[in-house]
Wavefront OBJ file of the C-alpha trace (Angstrom):
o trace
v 0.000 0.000 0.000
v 1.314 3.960 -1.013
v 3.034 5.052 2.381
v 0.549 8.627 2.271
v -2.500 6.724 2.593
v -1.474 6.064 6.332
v 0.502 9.603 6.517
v -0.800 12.940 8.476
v 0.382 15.876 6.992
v 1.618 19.429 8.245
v 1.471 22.530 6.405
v 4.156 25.179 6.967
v 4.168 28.410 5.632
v 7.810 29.496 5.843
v 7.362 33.274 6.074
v 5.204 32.549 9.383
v 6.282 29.749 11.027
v 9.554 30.718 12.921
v 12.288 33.784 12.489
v 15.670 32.263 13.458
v 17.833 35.444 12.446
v 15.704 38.030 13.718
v 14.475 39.565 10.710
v 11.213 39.898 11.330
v 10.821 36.969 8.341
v 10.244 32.627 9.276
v 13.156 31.046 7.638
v 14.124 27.435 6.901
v 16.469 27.053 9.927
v 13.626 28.485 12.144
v 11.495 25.358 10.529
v 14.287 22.946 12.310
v 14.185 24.188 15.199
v 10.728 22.974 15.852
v 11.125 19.458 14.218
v 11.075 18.090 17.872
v 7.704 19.786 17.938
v 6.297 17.995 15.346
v 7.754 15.051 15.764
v 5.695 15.208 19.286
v 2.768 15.851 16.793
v 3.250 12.968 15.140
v 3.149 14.067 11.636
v 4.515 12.222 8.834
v 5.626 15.148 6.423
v 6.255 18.760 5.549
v 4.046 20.469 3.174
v 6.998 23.280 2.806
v 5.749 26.599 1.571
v 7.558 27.828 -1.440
v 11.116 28.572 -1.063
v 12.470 29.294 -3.575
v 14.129 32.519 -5.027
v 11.038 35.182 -5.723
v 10.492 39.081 -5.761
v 7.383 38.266 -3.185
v 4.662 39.616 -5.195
v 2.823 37.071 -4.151
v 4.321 35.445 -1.266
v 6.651 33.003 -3.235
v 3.900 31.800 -5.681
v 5.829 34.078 -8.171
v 8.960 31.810 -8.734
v 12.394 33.768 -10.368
v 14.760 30.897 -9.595
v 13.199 27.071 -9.409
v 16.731 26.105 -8.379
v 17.974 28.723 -6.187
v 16.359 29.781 -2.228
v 15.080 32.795 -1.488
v 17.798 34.203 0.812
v 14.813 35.349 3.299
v 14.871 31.795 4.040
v 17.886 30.553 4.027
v 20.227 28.712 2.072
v 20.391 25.421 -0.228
v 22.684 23.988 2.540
v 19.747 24.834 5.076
v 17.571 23.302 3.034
v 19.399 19.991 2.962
v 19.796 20.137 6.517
v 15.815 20.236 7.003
v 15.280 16.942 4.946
v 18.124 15.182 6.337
v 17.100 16.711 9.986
v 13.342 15.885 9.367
v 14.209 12.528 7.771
v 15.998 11.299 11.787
v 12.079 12.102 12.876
v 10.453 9.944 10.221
v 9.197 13.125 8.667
v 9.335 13.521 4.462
v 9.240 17.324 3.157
v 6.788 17.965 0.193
v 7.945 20.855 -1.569
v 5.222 23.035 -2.779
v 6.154 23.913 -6.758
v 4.251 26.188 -8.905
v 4.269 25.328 -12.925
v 1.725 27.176 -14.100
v 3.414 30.567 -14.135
v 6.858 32.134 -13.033
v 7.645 35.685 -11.803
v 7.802 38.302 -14.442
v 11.645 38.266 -12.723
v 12.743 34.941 -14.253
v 15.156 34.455 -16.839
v 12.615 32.861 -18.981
v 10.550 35.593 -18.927
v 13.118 38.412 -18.820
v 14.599 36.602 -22.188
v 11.027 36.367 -23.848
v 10.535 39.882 -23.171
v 13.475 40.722 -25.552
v 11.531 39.959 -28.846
v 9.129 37.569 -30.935
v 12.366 35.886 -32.378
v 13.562 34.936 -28.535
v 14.232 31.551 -28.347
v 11.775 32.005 -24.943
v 9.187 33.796 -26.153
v 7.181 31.322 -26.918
v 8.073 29.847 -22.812
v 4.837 32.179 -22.447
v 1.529 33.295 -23.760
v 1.096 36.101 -26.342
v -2.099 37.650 -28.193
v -1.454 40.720 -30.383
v -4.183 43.525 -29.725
v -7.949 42.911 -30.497
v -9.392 46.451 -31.579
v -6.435 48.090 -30.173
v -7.442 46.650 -26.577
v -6.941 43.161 -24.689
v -7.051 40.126 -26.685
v -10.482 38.908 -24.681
v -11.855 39.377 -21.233
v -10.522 36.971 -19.377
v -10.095 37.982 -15.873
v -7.104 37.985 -12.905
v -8.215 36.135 -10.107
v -6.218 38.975 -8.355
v -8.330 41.462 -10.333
v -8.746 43.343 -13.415
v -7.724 41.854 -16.823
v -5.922 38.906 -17.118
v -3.761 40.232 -20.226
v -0.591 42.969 -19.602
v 0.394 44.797 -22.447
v 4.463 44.430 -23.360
v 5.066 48.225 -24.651
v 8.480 46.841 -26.723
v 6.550 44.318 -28.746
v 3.424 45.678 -29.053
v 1.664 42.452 -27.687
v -0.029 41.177 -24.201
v 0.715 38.340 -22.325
v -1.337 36.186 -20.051
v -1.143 36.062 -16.240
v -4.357 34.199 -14.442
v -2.416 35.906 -11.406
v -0.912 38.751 -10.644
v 0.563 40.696 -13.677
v 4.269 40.049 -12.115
v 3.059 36.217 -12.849
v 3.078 35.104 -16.340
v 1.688 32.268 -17.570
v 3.803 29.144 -18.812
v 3.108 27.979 -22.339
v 2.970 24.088 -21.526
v 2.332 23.235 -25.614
v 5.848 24.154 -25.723
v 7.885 20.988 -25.471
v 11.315 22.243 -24.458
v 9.440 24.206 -21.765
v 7.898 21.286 -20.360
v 11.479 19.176 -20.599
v 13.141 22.078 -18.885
v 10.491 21.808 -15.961
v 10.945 18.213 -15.675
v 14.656 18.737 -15.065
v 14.332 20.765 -12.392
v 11.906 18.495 -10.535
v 13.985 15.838 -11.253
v 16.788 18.220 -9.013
v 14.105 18.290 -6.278
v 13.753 14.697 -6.211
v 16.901 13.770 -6.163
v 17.683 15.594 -2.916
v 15.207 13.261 -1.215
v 12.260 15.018 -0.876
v 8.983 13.498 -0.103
v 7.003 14.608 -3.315
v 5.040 17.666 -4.433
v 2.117 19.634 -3.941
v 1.111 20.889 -7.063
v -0.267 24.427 -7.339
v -3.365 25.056 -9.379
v -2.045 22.102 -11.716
v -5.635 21.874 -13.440
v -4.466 25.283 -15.225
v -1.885 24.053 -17.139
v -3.891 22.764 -19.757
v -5.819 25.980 -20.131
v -6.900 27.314 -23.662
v -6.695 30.752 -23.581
v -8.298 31.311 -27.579
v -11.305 29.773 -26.214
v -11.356 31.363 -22.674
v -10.809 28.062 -20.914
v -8.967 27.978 -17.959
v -8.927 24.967 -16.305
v -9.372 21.225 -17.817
v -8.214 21.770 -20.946
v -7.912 18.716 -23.870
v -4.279 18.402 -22.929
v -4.556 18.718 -19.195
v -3.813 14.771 -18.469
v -1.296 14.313 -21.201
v 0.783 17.139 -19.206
v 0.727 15.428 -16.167
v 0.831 11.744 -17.361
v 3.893 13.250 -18.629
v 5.444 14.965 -16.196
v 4.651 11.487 -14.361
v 6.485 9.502 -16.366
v 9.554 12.113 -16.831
v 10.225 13.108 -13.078
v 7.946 11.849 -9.673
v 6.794 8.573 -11.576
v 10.895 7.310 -10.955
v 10.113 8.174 -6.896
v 8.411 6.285 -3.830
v 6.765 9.700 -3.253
v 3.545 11.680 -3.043
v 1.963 14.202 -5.104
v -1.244 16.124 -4.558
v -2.693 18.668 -7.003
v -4.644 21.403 -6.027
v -7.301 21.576 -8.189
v -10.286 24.185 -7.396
v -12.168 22.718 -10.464
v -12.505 19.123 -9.419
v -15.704 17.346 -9.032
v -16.011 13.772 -7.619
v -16.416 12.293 -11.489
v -13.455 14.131 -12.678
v -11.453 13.723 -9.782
v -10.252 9.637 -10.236
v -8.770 11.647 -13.394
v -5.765 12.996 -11.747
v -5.557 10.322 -8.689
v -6.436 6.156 -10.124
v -3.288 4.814 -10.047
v -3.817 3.033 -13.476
v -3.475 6.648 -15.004
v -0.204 7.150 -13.390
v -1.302 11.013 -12.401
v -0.908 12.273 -8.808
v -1.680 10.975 -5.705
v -4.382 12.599 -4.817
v -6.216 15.950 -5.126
v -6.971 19.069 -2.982
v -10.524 19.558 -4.098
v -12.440 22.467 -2.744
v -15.730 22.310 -3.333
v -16.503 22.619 0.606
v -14.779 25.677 0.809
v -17.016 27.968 -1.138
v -20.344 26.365 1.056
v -20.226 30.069 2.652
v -20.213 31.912 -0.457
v -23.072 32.878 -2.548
v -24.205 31.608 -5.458
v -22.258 32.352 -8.677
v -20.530 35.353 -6.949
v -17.217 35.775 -5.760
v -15.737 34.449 -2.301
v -16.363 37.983 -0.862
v -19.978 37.674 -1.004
v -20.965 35.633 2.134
v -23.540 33.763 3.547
v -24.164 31.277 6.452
v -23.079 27.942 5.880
v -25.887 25.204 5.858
v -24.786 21.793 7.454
v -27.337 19.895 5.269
v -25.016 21.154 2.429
v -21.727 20.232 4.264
v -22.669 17.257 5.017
v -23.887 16.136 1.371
v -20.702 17.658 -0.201
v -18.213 15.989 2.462
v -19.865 12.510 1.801
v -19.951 12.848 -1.859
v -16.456 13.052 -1.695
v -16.213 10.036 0.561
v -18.171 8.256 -1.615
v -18.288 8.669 -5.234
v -14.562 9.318 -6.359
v -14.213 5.204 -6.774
v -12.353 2.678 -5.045
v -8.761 2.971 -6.889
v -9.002 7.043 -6.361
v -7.789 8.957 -2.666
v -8.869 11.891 -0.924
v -7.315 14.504 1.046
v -9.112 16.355 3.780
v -8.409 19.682 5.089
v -10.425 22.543 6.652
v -7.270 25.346 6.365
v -4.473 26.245 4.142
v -2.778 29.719 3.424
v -5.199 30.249 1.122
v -8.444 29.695 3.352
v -9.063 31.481 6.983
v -8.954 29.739 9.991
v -11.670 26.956 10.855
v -12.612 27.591 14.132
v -13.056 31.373 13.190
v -15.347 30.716 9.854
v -17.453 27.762 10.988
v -16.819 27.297 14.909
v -17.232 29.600 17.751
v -13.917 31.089 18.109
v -14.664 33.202 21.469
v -16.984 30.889 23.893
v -16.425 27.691 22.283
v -13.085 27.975 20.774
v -11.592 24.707 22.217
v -14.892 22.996 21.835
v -14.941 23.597 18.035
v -11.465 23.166 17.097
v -11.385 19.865 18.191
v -14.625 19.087 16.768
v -13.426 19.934 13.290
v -10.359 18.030 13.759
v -11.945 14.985 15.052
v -14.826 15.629 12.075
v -11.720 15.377 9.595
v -9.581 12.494 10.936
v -12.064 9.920 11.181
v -12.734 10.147 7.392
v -11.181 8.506 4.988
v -8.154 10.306 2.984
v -5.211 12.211 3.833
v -5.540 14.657 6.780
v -3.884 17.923 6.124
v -3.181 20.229 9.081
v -2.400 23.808 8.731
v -0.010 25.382 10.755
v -1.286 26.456 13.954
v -4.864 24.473 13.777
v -3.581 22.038 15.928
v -3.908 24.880 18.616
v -6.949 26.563 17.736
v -5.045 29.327 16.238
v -7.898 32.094 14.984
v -8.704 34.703 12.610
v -6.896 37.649 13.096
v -9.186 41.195 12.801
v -8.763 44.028 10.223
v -9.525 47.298 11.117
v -7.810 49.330 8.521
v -5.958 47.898 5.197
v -2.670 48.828 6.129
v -2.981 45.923 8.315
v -3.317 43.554 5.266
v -0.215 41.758 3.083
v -1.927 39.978 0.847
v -2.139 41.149 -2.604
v -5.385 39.446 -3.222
v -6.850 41.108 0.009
v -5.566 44.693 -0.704
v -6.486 44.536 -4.414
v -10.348 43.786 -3.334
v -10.710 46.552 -0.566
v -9.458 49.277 -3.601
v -11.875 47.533 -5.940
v -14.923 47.521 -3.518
v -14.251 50.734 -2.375
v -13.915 52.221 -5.826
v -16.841 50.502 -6.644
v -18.938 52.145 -4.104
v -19.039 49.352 -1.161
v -19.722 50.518 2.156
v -16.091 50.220 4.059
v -17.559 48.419 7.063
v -18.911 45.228 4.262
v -15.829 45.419 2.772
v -14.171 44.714 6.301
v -16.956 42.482 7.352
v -15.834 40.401 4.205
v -11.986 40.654 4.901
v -12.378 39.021 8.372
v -13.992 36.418 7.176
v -12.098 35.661 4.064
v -8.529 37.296 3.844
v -5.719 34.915 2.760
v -4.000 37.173 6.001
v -6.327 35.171 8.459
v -3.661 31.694 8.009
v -0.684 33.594 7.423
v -0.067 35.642 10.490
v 2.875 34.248 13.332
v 2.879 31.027 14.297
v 1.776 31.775 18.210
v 4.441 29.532 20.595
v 4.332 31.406 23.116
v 2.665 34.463 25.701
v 5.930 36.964 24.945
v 6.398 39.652 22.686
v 5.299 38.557 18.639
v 4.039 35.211 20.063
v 7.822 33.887 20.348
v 8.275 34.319 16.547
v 10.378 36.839 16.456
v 12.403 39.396 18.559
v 11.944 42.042 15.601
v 8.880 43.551 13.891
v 7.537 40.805 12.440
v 6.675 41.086 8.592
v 2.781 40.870 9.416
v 1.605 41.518 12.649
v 0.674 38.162 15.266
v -2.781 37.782 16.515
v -3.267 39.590 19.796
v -4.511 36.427 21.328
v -1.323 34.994 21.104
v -1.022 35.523 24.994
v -3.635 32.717 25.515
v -3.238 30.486 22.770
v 0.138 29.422 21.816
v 2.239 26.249 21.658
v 3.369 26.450 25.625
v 0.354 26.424 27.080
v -1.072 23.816 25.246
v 1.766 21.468 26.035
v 1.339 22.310 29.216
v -2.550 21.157 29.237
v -3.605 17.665 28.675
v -6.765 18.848 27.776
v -5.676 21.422 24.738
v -6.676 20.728 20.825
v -2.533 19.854 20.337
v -3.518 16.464 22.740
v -6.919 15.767 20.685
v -4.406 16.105 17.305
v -1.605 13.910 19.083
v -4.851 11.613 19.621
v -6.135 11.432 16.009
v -2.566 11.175 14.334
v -2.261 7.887 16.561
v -5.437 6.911 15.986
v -5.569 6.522 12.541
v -1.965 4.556 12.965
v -3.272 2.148 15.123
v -7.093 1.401 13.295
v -6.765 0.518 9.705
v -10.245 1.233 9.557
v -9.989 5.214 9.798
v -7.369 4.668 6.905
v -9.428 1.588 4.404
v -13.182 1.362 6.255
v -16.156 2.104 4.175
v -18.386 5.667 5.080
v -21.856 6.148 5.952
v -23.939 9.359 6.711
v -25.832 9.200 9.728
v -29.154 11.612 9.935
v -28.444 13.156 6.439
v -31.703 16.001 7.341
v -30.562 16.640 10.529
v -29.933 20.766 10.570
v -26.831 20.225 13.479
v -25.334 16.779 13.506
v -22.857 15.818 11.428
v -23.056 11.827 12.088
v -21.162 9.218 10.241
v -20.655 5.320 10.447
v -16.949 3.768 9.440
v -16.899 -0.007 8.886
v -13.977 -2.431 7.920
v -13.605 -6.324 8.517
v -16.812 -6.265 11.138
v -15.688 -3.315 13.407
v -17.793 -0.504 13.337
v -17.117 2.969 14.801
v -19.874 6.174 14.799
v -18.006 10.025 14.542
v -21.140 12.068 16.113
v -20.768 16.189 15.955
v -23.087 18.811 16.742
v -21.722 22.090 14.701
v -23.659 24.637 16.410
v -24.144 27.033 19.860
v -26.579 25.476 21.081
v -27.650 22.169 22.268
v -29.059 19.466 20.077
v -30.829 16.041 20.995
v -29.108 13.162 19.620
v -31.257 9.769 18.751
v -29.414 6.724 17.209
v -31.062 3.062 18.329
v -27.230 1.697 18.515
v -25.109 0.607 21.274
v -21.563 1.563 21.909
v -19.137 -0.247 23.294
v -16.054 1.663 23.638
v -15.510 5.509 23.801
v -12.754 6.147 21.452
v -12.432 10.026 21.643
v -14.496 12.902 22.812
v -14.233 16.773 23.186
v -15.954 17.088 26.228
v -14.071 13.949 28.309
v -17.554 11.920 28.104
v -17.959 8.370 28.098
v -20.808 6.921 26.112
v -22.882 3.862 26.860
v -25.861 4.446 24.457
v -27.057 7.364 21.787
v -30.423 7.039 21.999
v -32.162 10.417 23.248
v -28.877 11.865 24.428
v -27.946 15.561 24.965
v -25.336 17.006 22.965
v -23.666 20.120 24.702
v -22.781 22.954 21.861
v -19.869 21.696 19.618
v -19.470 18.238 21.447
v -18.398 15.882 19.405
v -16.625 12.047 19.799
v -15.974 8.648 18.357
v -17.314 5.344 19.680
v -17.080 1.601 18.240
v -20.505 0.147 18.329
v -22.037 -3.401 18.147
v -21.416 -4.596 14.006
l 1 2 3 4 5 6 7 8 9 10 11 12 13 14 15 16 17 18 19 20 21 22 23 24 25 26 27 28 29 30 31 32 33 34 35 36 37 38 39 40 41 42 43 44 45 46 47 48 49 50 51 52 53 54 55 56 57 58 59 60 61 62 63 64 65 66 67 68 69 70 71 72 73 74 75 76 77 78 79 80 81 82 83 84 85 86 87 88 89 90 91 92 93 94 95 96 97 98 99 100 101 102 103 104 105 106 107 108 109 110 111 112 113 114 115 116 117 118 119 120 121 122 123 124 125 126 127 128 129 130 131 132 133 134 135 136 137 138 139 140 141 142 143 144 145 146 147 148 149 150 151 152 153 154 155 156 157 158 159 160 161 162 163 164 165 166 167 168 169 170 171 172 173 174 175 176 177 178 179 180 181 182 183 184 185 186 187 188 189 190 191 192 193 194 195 196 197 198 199 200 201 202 203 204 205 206 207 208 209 210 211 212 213 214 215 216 217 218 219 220 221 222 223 224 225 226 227 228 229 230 231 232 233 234 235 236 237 238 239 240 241 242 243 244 245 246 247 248 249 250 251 252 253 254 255 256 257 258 259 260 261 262 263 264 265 266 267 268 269 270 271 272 273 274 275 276 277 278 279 280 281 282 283 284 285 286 287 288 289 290 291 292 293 294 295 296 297 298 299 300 301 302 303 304 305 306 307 308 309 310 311 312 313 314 315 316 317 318 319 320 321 322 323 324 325 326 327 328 329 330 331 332 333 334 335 336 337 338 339 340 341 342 343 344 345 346 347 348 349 350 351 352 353 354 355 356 357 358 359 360 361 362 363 364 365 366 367 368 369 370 371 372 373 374 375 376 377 378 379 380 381 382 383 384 385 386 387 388 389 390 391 392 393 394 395 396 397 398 399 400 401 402 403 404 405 406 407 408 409 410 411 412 413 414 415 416 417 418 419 420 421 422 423 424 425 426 427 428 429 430 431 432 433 434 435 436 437 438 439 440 441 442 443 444 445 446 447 448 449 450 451 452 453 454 455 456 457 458 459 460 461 462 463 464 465 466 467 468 469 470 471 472 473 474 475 476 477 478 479 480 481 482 483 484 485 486 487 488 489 490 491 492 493 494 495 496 497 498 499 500 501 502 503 504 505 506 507 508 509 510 511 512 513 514 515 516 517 518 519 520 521 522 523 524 525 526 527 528 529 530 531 532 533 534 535 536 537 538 539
């Protein structure tokens, strides 16, 4: 059986995890000086945050140098020290790579800028003018147009990003053979695999305004397969914001020699409505949770596998968009965690979740990094949005909510740095942080510790088949796992208040529960707000 089906992994995002030098910036030797920390965790590997050498437009995700490190971070030599460091704790490092577009800053890019006869150009994507004006209206998911016009040559090039992120041209072969190289670098340093970022792009037909699952899409990756991570016992996960449980065994049934599995998001926009963008809120329904989480359980097919995550930079925190992160905040983050684990996939944890880390309040934009974030609040307010909405939306979205300090401890900057750290640490910091959860047998890092050793110990978190319990039910999230006659039931009750609980079956070991409850039968039962456990029942 692939290793990652048993594996937990741990997302770190370098810039925010831990400043060794003092700059005010996380760096790669702050990363190994918490290995014993996660080790403790019991994770299996690093999803590492890009590192590599980048202007910072956008955090990293705007690569100048696949080959090179960002100096912010460290060195190449510090970078082999954290595999070889992480690899005495059992722990594999998944770098996170970005092929679908480079920084403007790359020598690719800074050679196809030089003319139409570059031997690069074509590295990229180029439209002349249509009616003296963009060549269509695609858009920038970081707003405005997606084309930038090139002033020397007269023509625009794509960026689905940022403008300082052009788009790779992946029809052109030596291109592709030059990105296969450089994984190939990766992989023979020993890394763990990839994480593939927004890998169902690459296909994209820009002539006909599609973006993601182009005709090519699987003949790129099959490719890149069989040219680089194919030759490795490692794991790759794409992250695909397009994927649907049909499309999904795509990219992830063995047979197809893809990826190993996908980051699929179709949870995450639950809160949003309809057809609008991710700014546009509204209360999440558990009905539709529920239905959306089990599809995903079970309609992707046998020979496919699932990740599961709640939070990633990307996404604010958990316990802030769907828990109660002032009353209840213990309650719920170990709800959602013990929600997650006990399905079946690969359990992603972000940085700080396993404390209850929450989201962190704007009150005016020069609070906010994130290009996405600052982009929108000039948009909306140029568009005539009241400022408090725009706010409103901000604290509940911003990519800022997962990326400030990681809290370990009550000092200064939660223990993250000495300096002025590059975005400013949650004031709550001074309650929740790494030391006083260690110090409290009773904290959401214990109920993580739990889970991670859980699913080590029961191959039937990690093979057994899923059920939904009371599908209609407008609080409980219920669920039934089942594998060679042992039967367990994950019971949660997402919501403030308290919720009556009636299954006719008999449990006969308490395997976890937030509230320190033992359980001897469901049937009319109270459930307190946010409780939530695991027993094994009667088969």
């Amino acid at each position: 059986m692939n290793w990652w089906k048993n594996s937990v992994i741990y997302q770190i995002y370098p810039r925010s995890f831990q400043d060794s030098n003092n700059d005010g910036i996380g760096d790669i030797p702050g990363i190994i000086s918490h290995l014993d920390y996660l080790e403790k965790l019991g994770v299996d590997v690093i999803w590492l945050g890009p590192v590599y050498q980048s202007p910072g437009d956008d955090n990293g995700y705007d690569i100048s140098d696949y080959q090179a490190i960002n100096p912010e971070f460290g060195t190449m030599e510090d970078l082999d020290n954290l595999i070889n460091e992480a690899k005495k704790r059992n722990i594999g490092i998944v770098m996170d790579l970005v092929v679908n577009h480079t920084s403007d800053e790359h020598e690719w890019f800074l050679e196809a800028k030089k003319g139409k006869d570059n031997p690069y150009r074509d590295y990229y994507i180029w439209r002349d003018p249509v009616d003296g004006g963009v060549p269509n209206d695609m858009k920038s998911t970081f707003s405005g147009p997606a084309w930038e016009f090139d002033e020397a040559s007269g023509q625009y090039y794509l960026h689905l990003y940022s403008k300082k992120q052009p788009d790779l041209n992946w029809e052109n072969e030596e291109m592709r053979n030059k990105i296969y190289e450089m994984m190939t670098f990766w992989l023979e340093k020993g890394i763990a695999g990839f994480r593939m970022d927004v890998i169902d792009h690459i296909g994209k037909v820009p002539d006909e305004k599609i973006i993601t699952n182009g005709p090519k899409l699987h003949d790129y990756i099959q490719e890149m397969n069989h040219r680089s991570f194919g030759n490795y016992d490692v794991m790759t996960v794409g992250e695909t914001w397009s994927a649907t449980p049909a499309d999904a065994p795509l990219y992830s049934d063995p047979q197809r020699k893809e990826l190993s599995m996908v980051f699929q998001f179709e949870h995450i926009g639950l809160d949003e409505q309809p057809g609008k963008s991710k700014w546009d809120l509204k209360p999440l329904n558990i009905i539709d949770l529920k239905k959306t989480l089990t599809k995903w359980q079970t309609e992707i097919g046998e020979n496919s596998w699932n990740s599961l995550f709640w939070n990633n930079h990307d996404t604010p925190r958990i316990v802030s968009r769907w828990g109660n992160d002032n009353e209840y905040r213990v309650e719920s983050a170990k709800l959602f965690a013990i929600l997650l684990h006990l399905m079946k996939g690969t359990p992603y944890i972000y940085q700080g979740e396993e404390i209850g880390m929450t989201n962190r309040e704007l009150s005016d934009i020069s609070q906010a990094r994130d290009i996405e974030t600052i982009n929108m609040y000039h948009d909306r307010l140029g568009s005539g949005y009241d400022e408090a909405a725009i706010f409103e939306s901000l604290n509940a979205k911003s990519r800022d909510n997962a990326r400030t300090p990681m809290q370990w401890k009550d000092t200064k900057n939660a223990g993250f740095t000495t300096n002025e750290p590059w975005i400013p640490a949650n004031p709550n910091h001074e309650t929740v942080n790494v030391a006083n959860a260690l110090e409290d047998p009773n904290s959401v890092f214990f109920t993580y510790q739990k889970l991670i050793q859980l699913r080590k110990q029961n191959p039937l978190i990690v093979h057994g088949n899923y059920t939904l319990l009371l599908p209609d039910h407008e609080t409980i999230f219920a669920y039934e796992r089942e594998y060679e006659g042992e039967k367990w039931v994950v019971v949660a009750n997402l919501s403030d208040f308290e919720a009556r609980l009636d299954l006719k079956t008999t449990p006969t070991e308490t395997i976890i529960s937030n509230y320190n409850k033992t359980y001897d039968h469901l049937a009319g039962i109270k459930l307190e707000p946010y409780e939530a456990f695991a027993v094994k029942v009667l088969s």
